[in-house]
C-alpha positions in Angstrom: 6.2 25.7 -40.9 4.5 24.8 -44.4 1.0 27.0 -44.3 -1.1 23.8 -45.8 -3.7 26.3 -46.2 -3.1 29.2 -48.6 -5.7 31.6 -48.9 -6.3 34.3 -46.1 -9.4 33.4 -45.1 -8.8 29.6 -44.8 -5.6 30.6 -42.7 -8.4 32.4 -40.5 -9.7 29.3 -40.4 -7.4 27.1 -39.3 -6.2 29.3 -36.5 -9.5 28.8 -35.2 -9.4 25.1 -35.5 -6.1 25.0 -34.2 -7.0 26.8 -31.0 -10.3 24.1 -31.1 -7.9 21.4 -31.6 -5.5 22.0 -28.9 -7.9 21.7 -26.5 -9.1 18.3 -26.9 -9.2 15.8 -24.6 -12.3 13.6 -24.3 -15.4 12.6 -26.6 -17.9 15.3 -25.8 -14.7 18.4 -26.9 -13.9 16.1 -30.2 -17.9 16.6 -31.2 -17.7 20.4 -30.6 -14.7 19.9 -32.6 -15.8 17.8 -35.6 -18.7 19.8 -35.6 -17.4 23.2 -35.8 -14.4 22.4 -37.9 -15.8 20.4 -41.1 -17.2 21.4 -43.5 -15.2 24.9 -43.2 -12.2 22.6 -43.8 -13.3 21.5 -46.8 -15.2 24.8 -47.9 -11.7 26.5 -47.7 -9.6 24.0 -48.7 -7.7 23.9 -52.3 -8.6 20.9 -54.7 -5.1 18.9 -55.1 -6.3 16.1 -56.5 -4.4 14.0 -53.3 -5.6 10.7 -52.3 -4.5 8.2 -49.3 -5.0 4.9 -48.2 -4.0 4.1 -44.4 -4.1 1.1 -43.1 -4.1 0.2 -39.2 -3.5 -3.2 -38.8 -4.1 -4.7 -35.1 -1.6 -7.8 -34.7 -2.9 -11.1 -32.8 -6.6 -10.8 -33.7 -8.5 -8.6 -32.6 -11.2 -9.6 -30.2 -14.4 -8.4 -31.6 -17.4 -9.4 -29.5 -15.8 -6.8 -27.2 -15.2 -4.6 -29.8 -18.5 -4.2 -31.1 -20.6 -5.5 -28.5 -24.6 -6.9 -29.2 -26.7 -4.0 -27.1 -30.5 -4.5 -27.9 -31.8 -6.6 -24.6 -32.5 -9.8 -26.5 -29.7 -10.1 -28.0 -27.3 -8.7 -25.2 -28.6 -11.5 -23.3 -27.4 -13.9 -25.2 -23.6 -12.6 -25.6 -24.2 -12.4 -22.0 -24.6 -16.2 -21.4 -22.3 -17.3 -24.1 -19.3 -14.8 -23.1 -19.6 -15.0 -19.5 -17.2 -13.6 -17.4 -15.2 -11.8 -20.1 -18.6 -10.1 -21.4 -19.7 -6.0 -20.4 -22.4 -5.6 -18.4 -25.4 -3.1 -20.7 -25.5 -0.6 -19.0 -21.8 0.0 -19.4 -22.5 0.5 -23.1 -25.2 3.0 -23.0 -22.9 6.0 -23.4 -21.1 4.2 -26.6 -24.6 3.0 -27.9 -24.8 3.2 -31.5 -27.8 4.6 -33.3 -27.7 4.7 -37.4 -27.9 8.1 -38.5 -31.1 6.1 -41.1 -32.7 3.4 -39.5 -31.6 -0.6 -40.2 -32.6 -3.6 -39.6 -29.9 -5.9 -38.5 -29.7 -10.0 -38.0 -32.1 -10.5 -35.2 -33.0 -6.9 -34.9 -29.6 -6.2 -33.2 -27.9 -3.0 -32.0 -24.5 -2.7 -31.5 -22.8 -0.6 -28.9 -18.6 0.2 -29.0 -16.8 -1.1 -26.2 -17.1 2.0 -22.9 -13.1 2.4 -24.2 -14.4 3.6 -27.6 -16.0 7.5 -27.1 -14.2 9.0 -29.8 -15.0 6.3 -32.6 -18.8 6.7 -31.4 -18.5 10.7 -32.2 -17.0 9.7 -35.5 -20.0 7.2 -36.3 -22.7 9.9 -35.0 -21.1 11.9 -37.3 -21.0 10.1 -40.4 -17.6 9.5 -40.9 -16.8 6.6 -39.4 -19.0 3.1 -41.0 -18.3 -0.7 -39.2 -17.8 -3.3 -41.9 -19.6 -6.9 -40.4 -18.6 -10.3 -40.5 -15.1 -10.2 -42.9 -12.6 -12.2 -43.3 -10.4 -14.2 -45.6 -12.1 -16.2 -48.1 -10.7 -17.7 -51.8 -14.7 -17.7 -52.7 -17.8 -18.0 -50.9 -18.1 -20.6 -48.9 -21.8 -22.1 -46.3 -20.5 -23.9 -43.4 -21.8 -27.3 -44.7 -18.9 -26.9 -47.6 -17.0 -25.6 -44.8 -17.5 -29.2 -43.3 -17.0 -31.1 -46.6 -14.4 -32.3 -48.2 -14.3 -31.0 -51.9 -11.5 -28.1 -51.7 -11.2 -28.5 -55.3 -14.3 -26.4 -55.5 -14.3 -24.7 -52.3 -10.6 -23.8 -51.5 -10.3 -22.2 -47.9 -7.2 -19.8 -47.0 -4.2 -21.4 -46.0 -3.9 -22.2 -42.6 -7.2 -21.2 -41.0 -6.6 -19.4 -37.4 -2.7 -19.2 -37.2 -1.3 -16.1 -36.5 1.4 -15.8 -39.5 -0.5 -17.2 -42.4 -3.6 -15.3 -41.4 -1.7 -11.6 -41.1 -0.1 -12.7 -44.5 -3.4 -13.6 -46.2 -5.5 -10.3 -45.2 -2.1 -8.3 -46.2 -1.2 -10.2 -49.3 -4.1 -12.7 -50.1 -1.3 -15.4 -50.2 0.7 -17.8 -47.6 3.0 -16.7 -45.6 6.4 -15.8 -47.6 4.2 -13.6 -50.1 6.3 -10.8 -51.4 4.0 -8.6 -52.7 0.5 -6.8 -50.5 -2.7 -5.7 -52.4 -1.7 -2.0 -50.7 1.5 -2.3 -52.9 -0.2 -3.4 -55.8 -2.3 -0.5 -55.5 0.1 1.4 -55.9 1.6 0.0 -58.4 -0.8 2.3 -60.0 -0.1 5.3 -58.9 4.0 5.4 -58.9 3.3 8.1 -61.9 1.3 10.3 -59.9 4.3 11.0 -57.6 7.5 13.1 -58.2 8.7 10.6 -55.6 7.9 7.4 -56.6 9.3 6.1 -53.3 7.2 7.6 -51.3 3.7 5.7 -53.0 3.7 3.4 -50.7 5.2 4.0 -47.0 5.0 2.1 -43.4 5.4 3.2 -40.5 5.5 0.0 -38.8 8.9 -1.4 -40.1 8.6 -4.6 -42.6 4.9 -4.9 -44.1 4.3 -6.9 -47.2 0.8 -5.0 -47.1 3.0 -2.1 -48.5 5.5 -4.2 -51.0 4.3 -3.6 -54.8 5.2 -5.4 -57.9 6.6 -2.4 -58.8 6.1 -0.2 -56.2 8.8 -0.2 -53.1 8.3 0.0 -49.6 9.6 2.8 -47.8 9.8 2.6 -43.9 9.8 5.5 -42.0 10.1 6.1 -38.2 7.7 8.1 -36.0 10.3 10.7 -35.7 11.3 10.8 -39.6 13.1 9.3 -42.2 15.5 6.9 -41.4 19.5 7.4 -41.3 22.5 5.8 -42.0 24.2 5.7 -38.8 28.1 6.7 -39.3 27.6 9.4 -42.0 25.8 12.3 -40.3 27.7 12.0 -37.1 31.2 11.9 -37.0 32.3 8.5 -35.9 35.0 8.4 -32.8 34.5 12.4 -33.0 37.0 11.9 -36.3 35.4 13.8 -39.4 37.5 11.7 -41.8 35.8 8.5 -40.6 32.3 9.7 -41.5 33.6 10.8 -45.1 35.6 7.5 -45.7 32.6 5.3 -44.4 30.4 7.7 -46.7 32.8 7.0 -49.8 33.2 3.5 -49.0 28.8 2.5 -49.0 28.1 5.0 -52.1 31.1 4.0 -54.3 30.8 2.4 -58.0 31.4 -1.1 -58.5 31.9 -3.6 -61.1 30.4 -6.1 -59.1 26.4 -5.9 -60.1 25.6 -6.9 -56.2 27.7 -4.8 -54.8 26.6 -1.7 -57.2 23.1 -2.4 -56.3 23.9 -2.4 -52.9 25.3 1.4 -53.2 22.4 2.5 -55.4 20.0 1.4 -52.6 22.1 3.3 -49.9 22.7 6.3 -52.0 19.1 6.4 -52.5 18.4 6.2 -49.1 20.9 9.0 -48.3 19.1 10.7 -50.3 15.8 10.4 -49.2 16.3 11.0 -45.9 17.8 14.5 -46.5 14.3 15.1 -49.2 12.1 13.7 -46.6 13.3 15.1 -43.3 13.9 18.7 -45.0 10.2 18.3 -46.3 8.8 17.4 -42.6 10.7 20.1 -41.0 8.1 22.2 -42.5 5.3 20.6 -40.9 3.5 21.8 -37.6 0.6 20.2 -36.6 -2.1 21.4 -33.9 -3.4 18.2 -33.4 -3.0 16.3 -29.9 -1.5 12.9 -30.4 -1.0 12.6 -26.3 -4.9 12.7 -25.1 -4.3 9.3 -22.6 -1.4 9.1 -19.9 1.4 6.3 -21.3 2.8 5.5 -24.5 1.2 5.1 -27.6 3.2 3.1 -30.2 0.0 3.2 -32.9 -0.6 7.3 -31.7 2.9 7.8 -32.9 3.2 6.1 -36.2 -0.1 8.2 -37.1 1.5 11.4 -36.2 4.1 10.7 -38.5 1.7 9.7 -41.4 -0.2 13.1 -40.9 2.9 15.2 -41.1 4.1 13.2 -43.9 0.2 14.1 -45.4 1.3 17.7 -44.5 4.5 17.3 -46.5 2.7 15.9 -49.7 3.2 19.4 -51.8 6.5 19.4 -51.0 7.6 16.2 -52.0 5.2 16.1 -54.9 2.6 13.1 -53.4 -0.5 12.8 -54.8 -1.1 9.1 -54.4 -0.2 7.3 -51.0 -0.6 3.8 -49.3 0.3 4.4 -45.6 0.8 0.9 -43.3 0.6 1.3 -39.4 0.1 -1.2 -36.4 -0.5 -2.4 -32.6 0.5 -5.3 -31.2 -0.8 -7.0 -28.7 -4.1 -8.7 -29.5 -3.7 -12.5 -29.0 -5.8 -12.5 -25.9 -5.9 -16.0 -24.3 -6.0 -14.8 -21.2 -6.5 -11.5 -18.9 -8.6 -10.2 -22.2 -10.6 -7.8 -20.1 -8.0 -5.7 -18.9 -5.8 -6.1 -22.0 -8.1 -5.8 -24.7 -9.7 -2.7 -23.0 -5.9 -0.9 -22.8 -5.4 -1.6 -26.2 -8.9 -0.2 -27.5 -8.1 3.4 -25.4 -4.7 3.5 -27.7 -6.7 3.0 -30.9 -9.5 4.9 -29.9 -6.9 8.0 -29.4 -4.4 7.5 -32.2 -7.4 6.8 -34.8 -9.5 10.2 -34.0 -6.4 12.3 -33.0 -5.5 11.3 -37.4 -8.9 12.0 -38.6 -8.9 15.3 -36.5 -5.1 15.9 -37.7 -7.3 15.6 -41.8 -9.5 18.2 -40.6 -6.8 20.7 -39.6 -5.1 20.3 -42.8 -8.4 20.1 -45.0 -8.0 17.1 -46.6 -10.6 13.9 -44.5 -12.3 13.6 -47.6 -9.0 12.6 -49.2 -7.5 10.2 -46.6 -9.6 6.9 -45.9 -8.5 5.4 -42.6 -9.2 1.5 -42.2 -8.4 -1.2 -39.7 -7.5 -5.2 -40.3 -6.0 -7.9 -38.2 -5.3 -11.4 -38.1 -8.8 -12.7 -37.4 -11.5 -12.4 -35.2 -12.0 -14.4 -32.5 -13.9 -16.9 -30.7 -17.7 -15.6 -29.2 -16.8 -18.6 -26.5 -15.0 -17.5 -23.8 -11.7 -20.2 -22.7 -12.1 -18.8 -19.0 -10.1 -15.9 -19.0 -9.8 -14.6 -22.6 -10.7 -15.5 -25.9 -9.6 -18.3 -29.0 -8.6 -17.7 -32.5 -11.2 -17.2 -34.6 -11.6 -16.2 -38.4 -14.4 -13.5 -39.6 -14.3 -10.4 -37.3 -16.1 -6.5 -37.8 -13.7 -3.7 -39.2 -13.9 0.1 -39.5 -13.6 2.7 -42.2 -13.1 6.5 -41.2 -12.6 9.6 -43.5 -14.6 12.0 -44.7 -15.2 10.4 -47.7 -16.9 7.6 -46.0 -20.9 7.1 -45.6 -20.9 6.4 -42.1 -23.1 6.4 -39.5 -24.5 3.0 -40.7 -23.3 -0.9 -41.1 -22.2 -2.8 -44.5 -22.2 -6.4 -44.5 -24.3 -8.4 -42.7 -24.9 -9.1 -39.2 -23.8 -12.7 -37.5 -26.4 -14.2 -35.0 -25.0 -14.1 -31.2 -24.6 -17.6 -31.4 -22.4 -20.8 -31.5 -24.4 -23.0 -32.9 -25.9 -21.0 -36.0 -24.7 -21.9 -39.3 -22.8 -18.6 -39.9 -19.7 -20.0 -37.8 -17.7 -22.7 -37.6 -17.8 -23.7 -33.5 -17.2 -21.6 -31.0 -18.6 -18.7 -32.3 -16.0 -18.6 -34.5 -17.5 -16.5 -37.1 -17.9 -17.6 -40.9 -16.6 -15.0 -43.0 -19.8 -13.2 -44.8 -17.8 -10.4 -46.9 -13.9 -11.0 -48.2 -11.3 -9.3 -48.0 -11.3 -9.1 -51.5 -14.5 -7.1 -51.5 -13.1 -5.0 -48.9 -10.2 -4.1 -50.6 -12.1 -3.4 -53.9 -13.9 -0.9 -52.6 -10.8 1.1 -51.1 -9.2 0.3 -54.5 -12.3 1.9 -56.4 -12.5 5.1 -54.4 -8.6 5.3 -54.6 -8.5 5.4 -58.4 -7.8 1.4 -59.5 -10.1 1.0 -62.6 -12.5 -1.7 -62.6 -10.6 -3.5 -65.7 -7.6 -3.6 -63.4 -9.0 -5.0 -60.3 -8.5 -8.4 -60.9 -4.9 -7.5 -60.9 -4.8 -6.4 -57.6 -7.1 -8.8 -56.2 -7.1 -11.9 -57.8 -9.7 -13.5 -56.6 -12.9 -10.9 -56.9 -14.4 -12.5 -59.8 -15.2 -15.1 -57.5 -17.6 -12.7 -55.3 -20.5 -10.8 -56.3 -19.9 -7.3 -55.6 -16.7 -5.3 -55.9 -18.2 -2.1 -54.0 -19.5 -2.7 -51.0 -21.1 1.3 -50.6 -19.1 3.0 -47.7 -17.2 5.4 -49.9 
């Protein structure tokens, strides 16, 4: 086990929050926990300059009028009569009621409760570390929904392929069409391959195939939720014959004059190799943390696990820069959106506090900044039984770097007629993805001279930092 905390009386310390930690299972415990464990986290933990970037992405659009849900009376009422049958009743959403930890004053003097399957994203906003971002979404520039209507693209492009599933999850991880190559996560790290004694490990998913992850420069390394990846054949003896597990291993690392061929070995060898650094590394690792706090699988619970012990590893394998990619599927909710959307929001709603609390145990929340994106949002208008592809939708940020407790952006009207969406209630992006990502991209270290290099398009929006970190 790697002691992430060095000194004696931080060790004292995170016994005690281990012995905390164990013992969660519900919202009121993680409070206690998050309240007792801290600031003497970061009080006792040793600067090392780390710093990560984790992105949960939530494929098929994620529904969010039921994620963050109009609670004020006036304004309930009318996500009441628009939603219908697929709506929460108010007082459902009393206990997940947010309250700014400094008064606002949003569109229409609204309030915004979390969905009743949210508890432990509710402590995290009471406490400050966990700040809604309203109304984004993909946008080339700003756009008013009369250019929206018009015709003149010249001057007011729109993303490719508004509402489809593909282009949509390509544009918010690559700000391109589907088939982009390369994410605005992997161009951020593009600047930060130096920082790393393993260059490889800059910019990691846990998801399989991401282009969120894919750099000009920087590679994306997929990892599984139990470890690094092997080559099947070589670390097991294949037909129980020794020899066949040596010749297999000569035959995929051998020289060739061929330039494909060689290029093909350097990529195994190097995976070879990584797997042995990587594995040995997490072996290290133990981690308090509960992971397993609600009864069934949790795919997105797992993948985080795996990004905190790689976190835990980061001394030993040198990391002091890291983009992290993870995901749950599941979202396109036409139908049966009550009962589907709500399962889906327990499993974020454990895996996303289980990794912040995982920071706190090994002193570094102020150094990880956790953030969610999906395709879209999607339509205020219920179809009957779910809900339609929409376009902008409200995100979180969570880390102990972030001002929480409070919204950025700007509040939509609970309406589908107001001129901040496009029918529906399909919601008119009010912030870009752009300005999102510029704001992650400051805190991580991307100078502003550079930004336009990882996001193209900023100069077309006023504002590159949005105030959350």
């Amino acid at each position: 086990m790697t002691n992430i905390i060095t000194t004696p009386v931080s060790r004292r310390a995170m016994l005690k929050r281990a012995s905390e930690i164990a013992g969660m299972g519900a919202a009121a415990p993680l409070a206690l926990n998050l309240a007792s464990m801290g600031d003497a986290a970061a009080a006792t933990a040793p600067g090392n300059d780390y710093k990560a970037l984790v992105c949960v992405f939530l494929y098929g659009g994620n529904d969010h009028p039921n994620t963050l849900i109009p609670f004020d009376k006036m304004n309930h009422a009318r996500y009441l009569g628009i939603r219908g049958g697929v709506s929460f009743q108010r007082k459902d959403l009393i206990p997940t009621a947010l309250t700014p930890i400094q008064p606002q004053t949003l569109t229409d003097d609204l309030q915004y409760a979390f969905a009743p399957y949210l508890p432990r994203l509710k402590v995290l906003f009471d406490g400050g570390k966990l700040a809604p971002l309203l109304n984004v979404g993909s946008l080339i520039t700003p756009v008013t929904r009369a250019q929206f209507d018009g015709s003149n693209r010249a001057l007011y492009p729109l993303p490719p392929k508004l509402f489809s599933h593909n282009d949509q999850q390509t544009y918010w991880q690559a700000l391109g069409s589907e088939g982009s190559t390369v994410g605005w996560g992997g161009r951020i790290g593009d600047y930060a391959l130096s920082s790393n004694d393993q260059a490889l490990l800059t910019c990691i998913s846990a998801s399989g195939n991401a282009v969120f992850v894919s750099g000009d420069k920087a590679l994306q390394y997929q990892i599984s939720p139990s470890g690094a990846i092997p080559v099947k054949g070589i670390k097991e003896a294949g037909y129980g014959s020794p020899q066949i597990m040596e010749a297999l291993h000569q035959l995929i690392t051998a020289q060739s004059k061929h330039a494909f061929e060689n290029e093909l070995t350097t990529i195994m060898r190097r995976s070879i190799e990584m797997e042995g650094i990587v594995n040995g590394a997490l072996s290290k690792v133990s981690l308090n943390t509960n992971f397993d706090l609600v009864p069934g699988e949790n795919s997105l619970a797992d993948q985080l696990k795996i990004v905190a012990r790689l976190i835990g590893a980061r001394k030993e394998l040198g990391s002091r820069r890291q983009i992290f990619f993870v995901s749950l599927d599941g979202f396109d909710h036409h139908s049966n959106l009550s009962q589907k959307h709500n399962e889906l929001m327990s499993k974020v709603d454990e895996a996303v506090a289980a990794f912040y609390v995982a920071t706190v145990e090994m002193g570094v929340q102020r150094d990880v900044t956790t953030f969610t994106a999906s395709d879209f949002g999607r339509t205020l208008v219920n179809n009957g039984d779910g809900s339609d592809h929409g376009w902008g939708s409200h995100h979180f940020i969570i880390g102990g770097a972030v001002k929480g407790g409070r919204y950025y952006g700007t509040a939509p009207h609970v309406s589908a007629t107001t001129d901040d969406q496009v029918g529906q209630g399909r919601l008119l992006p009010s912030t870009s993805i752009d300005q999102y990502a510029a704001t992650l991209a400051h805190w991580f270290g991307v100078p502003d001279s550079e930004m336009a290099t990882v996001l193209p398009n900023i100069g077309n929006f006023q504002g590159r930092n949005l105030g959350f970190l």
